[in-house]
N, C-alpha and C positions, 0 to 999 in steps of 0.2 A: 139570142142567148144572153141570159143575164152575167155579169162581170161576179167574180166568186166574192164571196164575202171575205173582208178586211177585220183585220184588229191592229185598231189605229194605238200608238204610244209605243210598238215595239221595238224603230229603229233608234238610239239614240240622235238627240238632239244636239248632245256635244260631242265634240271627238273625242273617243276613247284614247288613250295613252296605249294600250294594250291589246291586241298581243301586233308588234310589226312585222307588216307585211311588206315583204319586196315584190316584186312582176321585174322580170327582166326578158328582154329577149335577144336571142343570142345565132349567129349566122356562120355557117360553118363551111369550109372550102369542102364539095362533093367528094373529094379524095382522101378528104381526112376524119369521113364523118366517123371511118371506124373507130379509128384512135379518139375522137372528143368521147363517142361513148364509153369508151373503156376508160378513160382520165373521169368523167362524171362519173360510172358505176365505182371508183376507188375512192374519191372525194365523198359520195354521197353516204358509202358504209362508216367512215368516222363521222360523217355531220349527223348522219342518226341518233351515235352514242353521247352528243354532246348534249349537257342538260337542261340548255335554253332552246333548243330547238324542236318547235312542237310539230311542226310538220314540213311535208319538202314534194315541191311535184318536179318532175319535166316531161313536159309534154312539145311532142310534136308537130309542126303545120301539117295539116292534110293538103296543101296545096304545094308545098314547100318542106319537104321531108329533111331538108338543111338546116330550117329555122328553129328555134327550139325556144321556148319560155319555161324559164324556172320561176315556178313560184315558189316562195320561201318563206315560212312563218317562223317567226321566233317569241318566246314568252315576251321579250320587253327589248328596246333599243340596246339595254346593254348583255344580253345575249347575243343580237347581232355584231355589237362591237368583239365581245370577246370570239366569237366565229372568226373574224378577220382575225382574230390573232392565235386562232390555232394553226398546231404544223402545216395541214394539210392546204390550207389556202396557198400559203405561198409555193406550195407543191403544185400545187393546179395550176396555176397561174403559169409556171412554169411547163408543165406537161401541156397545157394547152397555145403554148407559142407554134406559130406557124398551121394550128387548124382555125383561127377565125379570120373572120372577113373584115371585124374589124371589133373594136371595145364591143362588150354588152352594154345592150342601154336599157336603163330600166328607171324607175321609179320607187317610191316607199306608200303606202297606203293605209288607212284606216279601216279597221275592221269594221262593217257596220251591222250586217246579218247574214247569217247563215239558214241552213233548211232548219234543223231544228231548231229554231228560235219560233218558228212556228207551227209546228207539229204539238 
């Protein structure tokens, strides 16, 4: 079977500035999974409304129903910055004492392509 055809020039060659991305992953005591998600389902209804934030996942381990990654996009670094400084972070941060295993660790990332970039 032949390898499907490419259209070479579409990933950028430099790194885009925009939009940032975080990957975090995040480990939760099994007794407290309820409480993280109900602190993430209150956190995540104002991170919605905020107007650098173009998108927001969390998802699940299927092997590890404790472990959680949020992915988090935001229009530009200083969307993200201003995120940290809304009410609800240091809200979370708080509501989420005593359900993790330990900090989220995560990373920042460069957007490079997506599906429609080739459709």
């Amino acid at each position: 079977m032949a390898p499907p055809q490419t259209t070479t020039g579409l990933l950028p060659r430099d790194l885009p500035e925009t939009p940032f991305v975080g990957l975090f992953t995040i480990e939760v005591h099994p007794e407290r999974r309820a409480d993280f998600l109900t602190a993430m389902e209150k956190a995540m209804a104002h991170s919605a409304r905020e107007p650098g934030v173009s998108s927001f996942m969390l998802l699940a381990d299927r092997d590890d129903p404790n472990r959680f990654t949020a992915v988090d996009v935001y229009r530009d670094r200083a969307s993200y910055e201003a995120h940290l400084s809304s009410p609800q972070t240091p809200w979370l941060i708080q509501a989420l004492d005593g359900c993790l295993k330990g900090p989220p660790q995560g990373s920042f990332h460069y957007r490079l392509a997506e599906k429609e970039d080739f459709l």
